[in-house]
C-alpha positions as CSV (number, residue, x, y, z in Angstrom):
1,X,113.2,116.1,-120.2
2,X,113.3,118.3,-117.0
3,X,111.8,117.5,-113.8
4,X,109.7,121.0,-113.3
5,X,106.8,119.3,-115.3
6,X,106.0,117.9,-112.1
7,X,105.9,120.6,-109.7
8,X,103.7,123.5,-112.3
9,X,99.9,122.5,-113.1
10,X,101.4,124.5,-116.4
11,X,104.4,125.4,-117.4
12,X,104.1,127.4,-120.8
13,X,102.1,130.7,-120.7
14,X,101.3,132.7,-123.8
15,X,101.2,136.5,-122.3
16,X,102.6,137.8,-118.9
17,X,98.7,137.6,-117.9
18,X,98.3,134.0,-118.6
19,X,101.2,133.5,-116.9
20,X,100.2,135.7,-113.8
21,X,96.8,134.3,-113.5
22,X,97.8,130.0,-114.0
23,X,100.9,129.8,-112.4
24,X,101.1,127.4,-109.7
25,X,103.8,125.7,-108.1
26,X,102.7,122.4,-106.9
27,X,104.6,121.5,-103.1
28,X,104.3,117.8,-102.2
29,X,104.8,116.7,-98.9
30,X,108.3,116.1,-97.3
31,X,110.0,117.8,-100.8
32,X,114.0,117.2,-100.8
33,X,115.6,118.6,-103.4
34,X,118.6,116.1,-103.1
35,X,116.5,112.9,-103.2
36,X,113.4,114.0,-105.8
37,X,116.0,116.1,-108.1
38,X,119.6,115.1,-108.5
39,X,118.7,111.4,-107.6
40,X,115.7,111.3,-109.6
41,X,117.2,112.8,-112.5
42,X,120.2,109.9,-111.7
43,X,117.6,107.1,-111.9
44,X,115.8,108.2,-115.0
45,X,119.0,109.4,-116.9
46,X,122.3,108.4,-115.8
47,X,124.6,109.6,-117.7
48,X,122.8,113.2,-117.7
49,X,125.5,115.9,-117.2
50,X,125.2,118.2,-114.4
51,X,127.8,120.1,-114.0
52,X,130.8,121.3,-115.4
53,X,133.6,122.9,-113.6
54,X,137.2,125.0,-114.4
55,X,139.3,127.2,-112.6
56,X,142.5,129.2,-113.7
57,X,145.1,126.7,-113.2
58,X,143.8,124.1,-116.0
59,X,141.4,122.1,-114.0
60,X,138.5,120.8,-115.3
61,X,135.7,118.9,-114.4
62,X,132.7,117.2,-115.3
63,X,129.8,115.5,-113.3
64,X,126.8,113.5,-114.2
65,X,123.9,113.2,-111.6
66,X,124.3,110.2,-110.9
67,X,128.3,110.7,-109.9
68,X,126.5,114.1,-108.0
69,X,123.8,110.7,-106.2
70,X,127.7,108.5,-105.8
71,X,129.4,111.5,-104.3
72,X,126.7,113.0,-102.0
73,X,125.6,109.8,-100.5
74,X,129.4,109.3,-99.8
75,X,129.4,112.9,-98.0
76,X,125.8,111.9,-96.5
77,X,127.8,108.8,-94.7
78,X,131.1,110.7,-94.1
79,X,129.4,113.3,-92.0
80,X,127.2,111.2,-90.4
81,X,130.5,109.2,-89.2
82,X,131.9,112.2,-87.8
83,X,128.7,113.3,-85.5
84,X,126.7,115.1,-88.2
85,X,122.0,114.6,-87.8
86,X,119.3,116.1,-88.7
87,X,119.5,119.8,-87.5
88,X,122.9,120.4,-86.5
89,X,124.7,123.5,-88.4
90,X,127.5,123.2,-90.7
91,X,129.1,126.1,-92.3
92,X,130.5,125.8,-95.6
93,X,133.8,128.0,-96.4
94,X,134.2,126.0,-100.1
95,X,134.6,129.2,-102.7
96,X,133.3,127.8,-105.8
97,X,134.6,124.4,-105.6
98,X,132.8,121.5,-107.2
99,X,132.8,119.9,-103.5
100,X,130.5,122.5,-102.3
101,X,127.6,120.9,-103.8
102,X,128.5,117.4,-102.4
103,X,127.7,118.7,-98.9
104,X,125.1,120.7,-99.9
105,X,123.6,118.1,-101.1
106,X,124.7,115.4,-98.5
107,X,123.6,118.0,-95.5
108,X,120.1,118.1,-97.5
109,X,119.6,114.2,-97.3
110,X,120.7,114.0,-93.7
111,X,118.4,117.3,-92.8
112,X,121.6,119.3,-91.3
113,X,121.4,123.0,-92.2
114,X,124.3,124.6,-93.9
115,X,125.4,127.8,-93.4
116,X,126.6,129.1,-97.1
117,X,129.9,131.9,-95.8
118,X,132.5,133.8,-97.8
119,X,136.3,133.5,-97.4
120,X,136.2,136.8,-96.9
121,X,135.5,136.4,-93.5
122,X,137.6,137.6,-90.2
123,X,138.0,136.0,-87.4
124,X,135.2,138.0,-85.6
125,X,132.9,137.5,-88.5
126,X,133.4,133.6,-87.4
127,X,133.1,133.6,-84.3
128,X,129.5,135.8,-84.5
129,X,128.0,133.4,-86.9
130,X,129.2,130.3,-84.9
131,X,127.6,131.3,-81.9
132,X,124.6,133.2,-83.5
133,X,123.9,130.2,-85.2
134,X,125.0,127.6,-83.1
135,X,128.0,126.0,-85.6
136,X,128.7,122.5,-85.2
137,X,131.0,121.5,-87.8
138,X,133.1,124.5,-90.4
139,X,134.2,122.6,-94.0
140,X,137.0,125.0,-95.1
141,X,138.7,125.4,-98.2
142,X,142.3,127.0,-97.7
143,X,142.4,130.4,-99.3
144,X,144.5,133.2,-97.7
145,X,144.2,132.9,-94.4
146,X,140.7,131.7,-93.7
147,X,142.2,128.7,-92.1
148,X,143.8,130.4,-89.1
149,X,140.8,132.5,-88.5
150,X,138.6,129.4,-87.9
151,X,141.3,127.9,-85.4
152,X,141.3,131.4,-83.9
153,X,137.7,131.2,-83.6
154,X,137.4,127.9,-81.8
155,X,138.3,128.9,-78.4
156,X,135.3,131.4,-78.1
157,X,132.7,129.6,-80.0
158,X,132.0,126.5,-77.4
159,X,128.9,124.7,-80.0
160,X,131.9,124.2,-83.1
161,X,132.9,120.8,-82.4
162,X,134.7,119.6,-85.8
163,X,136.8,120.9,-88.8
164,X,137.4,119.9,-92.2
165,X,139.5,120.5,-94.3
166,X,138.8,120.2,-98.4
167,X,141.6,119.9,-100.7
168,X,144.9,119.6,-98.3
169,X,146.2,118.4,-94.9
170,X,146.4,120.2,-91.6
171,X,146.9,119.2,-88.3
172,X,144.1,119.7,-86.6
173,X,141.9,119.4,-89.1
174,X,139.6,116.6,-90.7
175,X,141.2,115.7,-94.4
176,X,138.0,115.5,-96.4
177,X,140.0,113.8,-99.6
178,X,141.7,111.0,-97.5
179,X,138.8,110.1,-95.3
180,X,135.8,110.2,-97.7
181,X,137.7,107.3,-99.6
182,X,136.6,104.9,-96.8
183,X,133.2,105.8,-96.9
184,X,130.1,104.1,-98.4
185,X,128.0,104.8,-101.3
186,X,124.7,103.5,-99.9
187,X,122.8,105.9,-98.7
188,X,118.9,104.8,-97.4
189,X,116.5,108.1,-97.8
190,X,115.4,108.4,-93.9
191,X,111.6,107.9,-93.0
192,X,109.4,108.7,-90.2
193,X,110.6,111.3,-87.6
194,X,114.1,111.0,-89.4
195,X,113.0,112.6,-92.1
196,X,113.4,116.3,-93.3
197,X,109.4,118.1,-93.7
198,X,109.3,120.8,-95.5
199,X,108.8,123.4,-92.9
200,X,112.3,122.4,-91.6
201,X,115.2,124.8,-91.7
202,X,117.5,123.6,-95.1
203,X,119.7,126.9,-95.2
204,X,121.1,129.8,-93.0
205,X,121.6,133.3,-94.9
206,X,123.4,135.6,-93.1
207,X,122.3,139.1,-94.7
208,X,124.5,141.8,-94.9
209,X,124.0,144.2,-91.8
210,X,124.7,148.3,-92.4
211,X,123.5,149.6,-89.5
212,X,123.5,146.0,-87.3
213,X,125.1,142.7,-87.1
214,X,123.8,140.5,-89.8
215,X,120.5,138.6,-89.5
216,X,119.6,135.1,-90.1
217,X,117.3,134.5,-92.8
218,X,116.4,130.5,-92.6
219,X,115.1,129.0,-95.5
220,X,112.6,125.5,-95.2
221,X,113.0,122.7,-97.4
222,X,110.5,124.1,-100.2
223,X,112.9,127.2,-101.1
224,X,114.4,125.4,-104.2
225,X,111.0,125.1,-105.9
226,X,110.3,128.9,-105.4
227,X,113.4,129.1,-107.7
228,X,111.9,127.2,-110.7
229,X,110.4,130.9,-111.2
230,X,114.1,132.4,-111.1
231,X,115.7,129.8,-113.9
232,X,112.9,129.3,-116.2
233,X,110.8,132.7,-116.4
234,X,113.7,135.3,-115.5
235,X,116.9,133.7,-116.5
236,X,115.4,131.3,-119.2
237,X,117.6,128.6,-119.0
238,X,117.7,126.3,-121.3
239,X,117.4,121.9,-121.7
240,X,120.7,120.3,-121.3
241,X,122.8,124.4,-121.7
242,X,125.4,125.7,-119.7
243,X,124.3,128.1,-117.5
244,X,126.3,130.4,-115.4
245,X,125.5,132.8,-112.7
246,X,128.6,134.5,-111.3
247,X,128.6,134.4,-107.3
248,X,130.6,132.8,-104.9
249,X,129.1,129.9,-102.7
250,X,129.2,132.4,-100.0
251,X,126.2,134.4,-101.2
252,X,122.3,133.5,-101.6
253,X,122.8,134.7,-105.8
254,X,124.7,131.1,-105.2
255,X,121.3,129.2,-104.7
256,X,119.3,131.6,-106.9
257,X,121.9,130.6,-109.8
258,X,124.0,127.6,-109.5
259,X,122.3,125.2,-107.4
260,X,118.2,124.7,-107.1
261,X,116.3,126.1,-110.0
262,X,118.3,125.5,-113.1
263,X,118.8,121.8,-112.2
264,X,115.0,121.4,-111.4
265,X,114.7,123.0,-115.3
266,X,117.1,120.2,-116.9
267,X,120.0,123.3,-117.5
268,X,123.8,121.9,-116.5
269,X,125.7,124.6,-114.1
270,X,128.9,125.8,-115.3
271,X,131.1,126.7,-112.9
272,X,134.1,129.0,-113.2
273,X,136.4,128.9,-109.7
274,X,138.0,132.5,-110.6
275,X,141.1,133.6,-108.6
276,X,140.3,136.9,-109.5
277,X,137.5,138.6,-112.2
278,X,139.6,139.5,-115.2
279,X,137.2,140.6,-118.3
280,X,139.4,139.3,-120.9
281,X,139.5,135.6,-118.8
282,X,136.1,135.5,-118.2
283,X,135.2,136.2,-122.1
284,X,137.8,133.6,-123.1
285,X,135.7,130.9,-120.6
286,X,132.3,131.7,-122.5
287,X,133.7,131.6,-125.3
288,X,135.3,128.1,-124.9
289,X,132.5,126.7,-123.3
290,X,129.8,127.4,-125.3
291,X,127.2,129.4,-122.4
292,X,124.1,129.4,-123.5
293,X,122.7,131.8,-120.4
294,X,124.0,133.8,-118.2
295,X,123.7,136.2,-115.1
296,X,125.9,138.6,-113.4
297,X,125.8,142.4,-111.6
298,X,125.9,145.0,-113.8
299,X,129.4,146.2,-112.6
300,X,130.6,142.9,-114.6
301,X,128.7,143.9,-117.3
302,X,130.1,147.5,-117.6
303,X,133.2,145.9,-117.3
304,X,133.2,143.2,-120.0
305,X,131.7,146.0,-122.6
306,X,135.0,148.0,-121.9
307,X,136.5,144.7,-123.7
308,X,136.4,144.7,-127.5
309,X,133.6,142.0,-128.0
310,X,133.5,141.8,-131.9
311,X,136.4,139.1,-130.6
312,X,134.6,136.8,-128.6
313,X,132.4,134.6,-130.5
314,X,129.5,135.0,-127.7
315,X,127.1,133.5,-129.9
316,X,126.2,130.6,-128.2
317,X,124.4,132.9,-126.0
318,X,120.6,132.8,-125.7
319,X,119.6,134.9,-122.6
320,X,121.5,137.1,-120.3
321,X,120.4,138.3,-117.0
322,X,121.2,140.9,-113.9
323,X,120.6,141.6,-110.2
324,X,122.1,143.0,-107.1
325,X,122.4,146.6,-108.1
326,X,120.6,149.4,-111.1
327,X,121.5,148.5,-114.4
328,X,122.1,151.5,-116.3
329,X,121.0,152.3,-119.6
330,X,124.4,152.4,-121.7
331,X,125.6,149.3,-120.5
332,X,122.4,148.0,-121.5
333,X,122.1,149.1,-124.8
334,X,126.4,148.4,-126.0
335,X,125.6,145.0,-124.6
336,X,122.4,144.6,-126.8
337,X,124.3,146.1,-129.8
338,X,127.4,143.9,-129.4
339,X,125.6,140.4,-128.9
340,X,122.4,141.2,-129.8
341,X,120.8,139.8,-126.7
342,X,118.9,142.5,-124.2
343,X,120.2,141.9,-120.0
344,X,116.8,141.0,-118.3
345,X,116.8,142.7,-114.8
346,X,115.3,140.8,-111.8
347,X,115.1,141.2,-108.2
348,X,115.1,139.9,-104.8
349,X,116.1,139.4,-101.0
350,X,118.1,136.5,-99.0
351,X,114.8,136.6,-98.1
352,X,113.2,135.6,-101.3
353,X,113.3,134.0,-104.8
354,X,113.1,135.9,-107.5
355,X,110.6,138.7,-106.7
356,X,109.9,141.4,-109.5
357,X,111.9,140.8,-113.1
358,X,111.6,141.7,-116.7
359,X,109.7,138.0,-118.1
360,X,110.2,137.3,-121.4
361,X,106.0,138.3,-122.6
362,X,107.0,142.0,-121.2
363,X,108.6,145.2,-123.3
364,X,112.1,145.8,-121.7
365,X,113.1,148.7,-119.9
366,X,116.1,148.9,-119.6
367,X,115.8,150.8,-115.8
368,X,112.7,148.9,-114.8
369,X,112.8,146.1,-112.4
370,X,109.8,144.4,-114.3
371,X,107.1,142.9,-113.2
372,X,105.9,140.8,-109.8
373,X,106.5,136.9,-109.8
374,X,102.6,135.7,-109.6
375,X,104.0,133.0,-107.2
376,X,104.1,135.6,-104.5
377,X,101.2,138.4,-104.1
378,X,102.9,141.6,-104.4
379,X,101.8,144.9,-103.1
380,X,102.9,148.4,-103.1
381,X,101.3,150.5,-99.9
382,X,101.8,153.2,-98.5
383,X,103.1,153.7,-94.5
384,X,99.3,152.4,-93.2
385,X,99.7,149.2,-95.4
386,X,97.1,150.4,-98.0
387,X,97.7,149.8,-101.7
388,X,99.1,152.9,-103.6
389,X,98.2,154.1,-107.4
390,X,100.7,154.1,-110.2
391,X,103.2,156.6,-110.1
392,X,103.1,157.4,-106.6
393,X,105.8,156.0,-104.4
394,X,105.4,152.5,-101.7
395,X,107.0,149.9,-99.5
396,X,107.2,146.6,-101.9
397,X,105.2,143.7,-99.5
398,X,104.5,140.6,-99.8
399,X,100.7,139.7,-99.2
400,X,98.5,136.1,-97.4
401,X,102.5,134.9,-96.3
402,X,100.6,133.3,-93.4
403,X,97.8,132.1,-94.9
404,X,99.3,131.3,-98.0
405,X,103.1,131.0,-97.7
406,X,105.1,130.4,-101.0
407,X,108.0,128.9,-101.7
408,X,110.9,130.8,-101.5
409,X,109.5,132.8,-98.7
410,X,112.0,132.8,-95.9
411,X,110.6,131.0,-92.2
412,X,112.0,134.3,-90.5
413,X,115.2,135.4,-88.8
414,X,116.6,132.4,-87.1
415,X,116.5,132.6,-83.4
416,X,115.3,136.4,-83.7
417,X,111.7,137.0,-83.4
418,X,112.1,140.5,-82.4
419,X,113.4,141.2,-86.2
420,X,111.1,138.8,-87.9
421,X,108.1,140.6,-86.2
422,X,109.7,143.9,-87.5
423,X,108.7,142.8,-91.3
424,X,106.5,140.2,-90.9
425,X,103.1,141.4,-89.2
426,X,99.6,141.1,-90.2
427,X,99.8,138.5,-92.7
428,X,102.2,140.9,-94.8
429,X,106.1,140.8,-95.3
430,X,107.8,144.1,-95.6
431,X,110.8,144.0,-97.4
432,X,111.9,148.1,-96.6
433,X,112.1,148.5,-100.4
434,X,110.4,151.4,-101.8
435,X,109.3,151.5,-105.3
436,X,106.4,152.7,-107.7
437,X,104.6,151.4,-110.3
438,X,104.1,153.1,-114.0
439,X,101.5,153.1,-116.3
440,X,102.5,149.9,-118.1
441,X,102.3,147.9,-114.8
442,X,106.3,148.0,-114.7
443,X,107.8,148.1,-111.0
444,X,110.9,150.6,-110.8
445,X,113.5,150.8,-107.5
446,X,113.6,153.9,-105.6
447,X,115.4,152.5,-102.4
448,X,115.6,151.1,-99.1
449,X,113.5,152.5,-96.7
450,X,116.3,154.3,-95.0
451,X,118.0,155.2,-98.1
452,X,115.5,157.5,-100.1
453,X,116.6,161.0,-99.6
454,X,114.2,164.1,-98.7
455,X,116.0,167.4,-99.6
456,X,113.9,170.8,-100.5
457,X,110.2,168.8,-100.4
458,X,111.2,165.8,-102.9
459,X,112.0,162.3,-102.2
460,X,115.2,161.5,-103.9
461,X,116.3,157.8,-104.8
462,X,119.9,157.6,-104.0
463,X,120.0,154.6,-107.1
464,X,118.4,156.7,-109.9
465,X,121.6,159.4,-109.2
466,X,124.0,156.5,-108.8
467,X,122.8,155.7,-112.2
468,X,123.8,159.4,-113.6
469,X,127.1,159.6,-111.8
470,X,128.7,156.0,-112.9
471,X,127.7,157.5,-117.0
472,X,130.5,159.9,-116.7
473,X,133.8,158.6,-117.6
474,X,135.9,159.5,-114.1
475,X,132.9,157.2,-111.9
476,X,133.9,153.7,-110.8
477,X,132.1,153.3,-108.2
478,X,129.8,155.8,-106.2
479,X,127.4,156.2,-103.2
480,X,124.6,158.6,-102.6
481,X,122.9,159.8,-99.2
482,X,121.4,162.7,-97.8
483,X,124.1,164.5,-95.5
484,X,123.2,167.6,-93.2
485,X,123.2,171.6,-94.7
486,X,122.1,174.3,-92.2
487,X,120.4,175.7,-95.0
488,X,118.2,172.8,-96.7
489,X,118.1,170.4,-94.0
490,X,119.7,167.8,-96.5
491,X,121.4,167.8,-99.7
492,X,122.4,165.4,-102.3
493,X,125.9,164.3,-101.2
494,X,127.7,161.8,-103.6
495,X,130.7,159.9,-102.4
496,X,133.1,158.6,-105.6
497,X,135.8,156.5,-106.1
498,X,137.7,157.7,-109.5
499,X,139.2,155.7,-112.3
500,X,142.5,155.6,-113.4
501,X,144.2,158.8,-114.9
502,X,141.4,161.0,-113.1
503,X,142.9,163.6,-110.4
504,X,140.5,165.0,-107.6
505,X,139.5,168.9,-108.4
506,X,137.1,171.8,-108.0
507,X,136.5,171.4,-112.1
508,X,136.1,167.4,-112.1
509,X,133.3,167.7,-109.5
510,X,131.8,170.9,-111.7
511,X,131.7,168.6,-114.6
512,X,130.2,166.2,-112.5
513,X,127.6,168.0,-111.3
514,X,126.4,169.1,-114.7
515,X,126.9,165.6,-116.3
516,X,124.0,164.3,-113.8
517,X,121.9,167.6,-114.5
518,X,122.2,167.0,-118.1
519,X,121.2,163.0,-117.5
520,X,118.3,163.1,-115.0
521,X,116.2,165.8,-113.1
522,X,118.6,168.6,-112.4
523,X,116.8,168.9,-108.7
524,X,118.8,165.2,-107.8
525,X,122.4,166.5,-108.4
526,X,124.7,166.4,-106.0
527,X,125.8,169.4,-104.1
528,X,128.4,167.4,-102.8
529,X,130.8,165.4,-103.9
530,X,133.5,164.0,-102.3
531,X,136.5,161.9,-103.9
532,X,137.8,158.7,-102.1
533,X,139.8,155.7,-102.3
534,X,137.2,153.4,-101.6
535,X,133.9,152.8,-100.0
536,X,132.6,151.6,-96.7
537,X,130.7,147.9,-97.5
538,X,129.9,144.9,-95.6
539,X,131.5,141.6,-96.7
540,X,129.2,140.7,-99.6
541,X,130.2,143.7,-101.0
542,X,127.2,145.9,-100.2
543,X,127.5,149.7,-99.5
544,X,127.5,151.2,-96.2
545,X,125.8,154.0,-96.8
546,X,124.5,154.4,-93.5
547,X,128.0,154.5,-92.2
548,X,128.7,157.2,-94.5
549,X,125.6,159.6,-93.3
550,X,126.8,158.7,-89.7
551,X,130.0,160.2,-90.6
552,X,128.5,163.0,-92.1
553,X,126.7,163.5,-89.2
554,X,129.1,163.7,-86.9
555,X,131.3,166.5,-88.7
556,X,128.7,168.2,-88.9
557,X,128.2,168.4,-84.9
């Protein structure tokens, strides 16, 4: 039994039409996903595992709701004791630690909003978010030297009020293991005016900024139930299997894959707290475990193929899915060949659930992002908002989000109605991503608004050349953008990181330039290339390719 029976009027579809025309997510009033999921699964099943947990020192382990009902109530109480109500902010610096989802949850039952961050944060990246958000309360995990940075950070953020500290002792710090020993277990859900509603804030993203500080995308307390779409239709978990979605409780890919949707479809999260991605590791984990689904980036996928697979017994496997970036077609097809399972693409924003993805009715292609989630009413229009035939190019928008707001829909940009008004205006959300729709219905990615290139009279997507370059052998990593020529206007410029044994030269970027001829239209090669030893990119590991044309710019002056 799983618990999304209650929330779809139907929940099996025989065609990708069926299911775009009967899908419908039912919202009841004063939804919380830690009292009428995890608790409910607790009183109908007890022993019902939930979650399963590793790391790369030999720790392992195991939860049942009802010890995730035991341990959240205990949190619920703990915080509460130390100044913690409905509202207030709490960012959570927790890695992928099992104790992440016993604030979570607890901040859920209270009504607090957490604030999901990366401990790959500075001390300035702190200090913005504290007082951009209004932090009350940081719970830390010690890693490198996240600590310090938060002490730093105290002085000059004047709203943070408390620390805590999971898994050690510090002075100055609250010691979460210690203290939540003396707190109770009973926890009464809160009624009346205590009460979380649905349009209440339950989450702060901060999205990744390239050409500004980062924004604050506040999600209500219906967001988890726009996810059922995400784990049951594009990742396809499965009753009572492991499931595992690589991201870092840092990122919103945590609560599109590890938290909301895959419980609310009966699957048990696996999580693996990695000290650092190592192929070979991560195949010896899914192996041992027994995955039955499981999502990643592509880049993880082009590196585990580099790994002789025929010795993984990956058979466990049922579905495998990707987001985040293009999936290209060879890692694609050595995946299928190798486990026999095809990587279903899918796509989104902080801003969003699962928006466009290949569904299991459709034909895959391999470079399409699929089809729209009929949960949302998806658009393609042109710079007057007007809808736009196949094949010609569009801003992907969201349609009726104020008279018909689904879940998963962010609220807006948290205490910035400036931005919100930006993309959200006349009943429509813009998300800046420009695609186009084929004959088949299939949606495919051209780029963000500011990233599609126009060089001699065609619009170039920086992504479909991204795709050509990172096929030959000497790519690791690339970016694309348009960079000044007194001649043209623009060009194609592509900036590359190369792999081991590869030397920068004249007759590398030559070969280059005639691999991507030879793989897409010869019109979207690069005429220049330039070899570095990394790229610009903002903490969640996004590329700054506005920084780059900046730069560009500016030599060009």
């Amino acid at each position: 039994m799983n618990l999304a029976y209650r929330y779809l009027d139907k929940d099996t579809f025989g065609s990708y039409e069926d299911f775009a025309q009967n899908l419908h997510i039912h919202i009841p009033d004063n939804f919380n996903f830690a009292y009428d999921i995890i608790d409910e699964y607790a009183r109908l099943e007890p022993d019902r595992l939930a979650l399963v947990w590793c790391d790369d020192h030999g720790e392992e382990r195991t939860f049942t709701f009802t010890d995730l009902k035991v341990w959240s109530d205990r949190t619920a109480n703990y915080l509460k004791s130390l100044g913690i109500k409905k509202g207030d902010k709490v960012m959570l610096i927790l890695r992928r630690r099992y104790e992440f989802y016993f604030f979570a949850l607890a901040l859920c039952k209270i009504g607090a909003i957490y604030i999901p961050s990366t401990n790959q944060l500075k001390e300035k990246d702190i200090v913005y978010r504290n007082n951009a958000a209004g932090v009350k309360m940081i719970v830390a995990y010690e890693d490198g030297d996240i600590l310090s940075y938060v002490e730093k950070s105290r002085e000059v953020s004047p709203t943070l009020e408390t620390t805590v500290l999971v898994g050690g002792k510090k002075e100055g710090w609250h010691c979460y293991n210690e203290e939540i020993q003396l707190a109770s277990d009973q926890w009464d859900r809160p009624r009346g005016d205590d009460a979380p509603k649905n349009q209440d804030l339950m989450i702060i993203y901060f999205t990744s900024g390239t050409t500004s500080m980062p924004k604050m995308a506040g999600q209500d307390f219906t967001y988890p139930l726009g996810h059922i779409v995400t784990a049951k239709y594009w990742q396809r978990v499965v009753e009572g299997g492991l499931h595992l979605t690589l991201a870092d409780s840092g990122w919103a890919k945590f609560g599109w894959g590890k938290l909301y949707g895959q419980w609310i479809c009966g699957a048990v999260q696996f999580v693996y707290d990695m000290d650092k991605f190592e192929p070979k590791r991560l195949l010896e984990i899914m192996q041992k475990y027994g995955l039955k689904t499981f999502c990643a980036p592509p880049t993880v996928y082009r590196f585990l193929i580099q790994q002789d697979l025929s010795q993984y017994d990956l058979s466990s496997l049922v579905h495998c899915s990707t987001a985040g970036e293009p999936l290209n077609p060879q890692v694609f097809y050595t995946w299928e060949e190798a486990t026999g399972l095809k990587i279903l693409n899918g796509f989104g924003q902080s801003e969003t659930t699962v928006l466009v993805a290949n569904f299991e009715w459709l034909e895959i292609d391999p470079g399409a992002m699929g089809k729209p989630n009929p949960a949302y009413h998806i658009d393609v229009v042109d710079e007057n908002g007007e809808s736009v035939p196949a094949g010609v190019e569009g801003e992907l928008v969201i349609r009726d989000v104020d008279t018909n707001k689904p879940a998963g829909l962010f609220s807006g940009y948290y205490n910035d109605e400036v931005s919100t008004k930006k993309v959200w205006y006349n009943n429509t959300y813009h998300t800046g991503d420009v695609v186009y729709k084929d004959e088949h219905g299939l949606l495919w990615f051209v780029g963000r608004n500011d990233d599609v290139i126009k060089a001699s009279g065609y619009r170039i997507s920086p992504f479909e050349v991204e795709s050509a370059l990172i096929e030959h052998p000497a790519v690791v990593e690339c970016a694309v953008t348009g960079a000044p020529d007194p001649i043209r206007g623009t060009v194609v410029k592509a900036t590359v990181v190369l792999g081991k044994g590869y030397k920068a030269s004249d007759e590398l970027k030559k070969e280059i330039q005639e691999h991507v001829k030879n793989v897409t239209a010869p019109y979207k090669y690069p005429r220049i290339i330039e070899f570095v030893d990394e790229l610009p990119k903002t903490i969640s590991g996004k590329i700054k390719r506005a920084e780059i044309r900046k730069e560009d710019h500016k030599s060009n002056k």
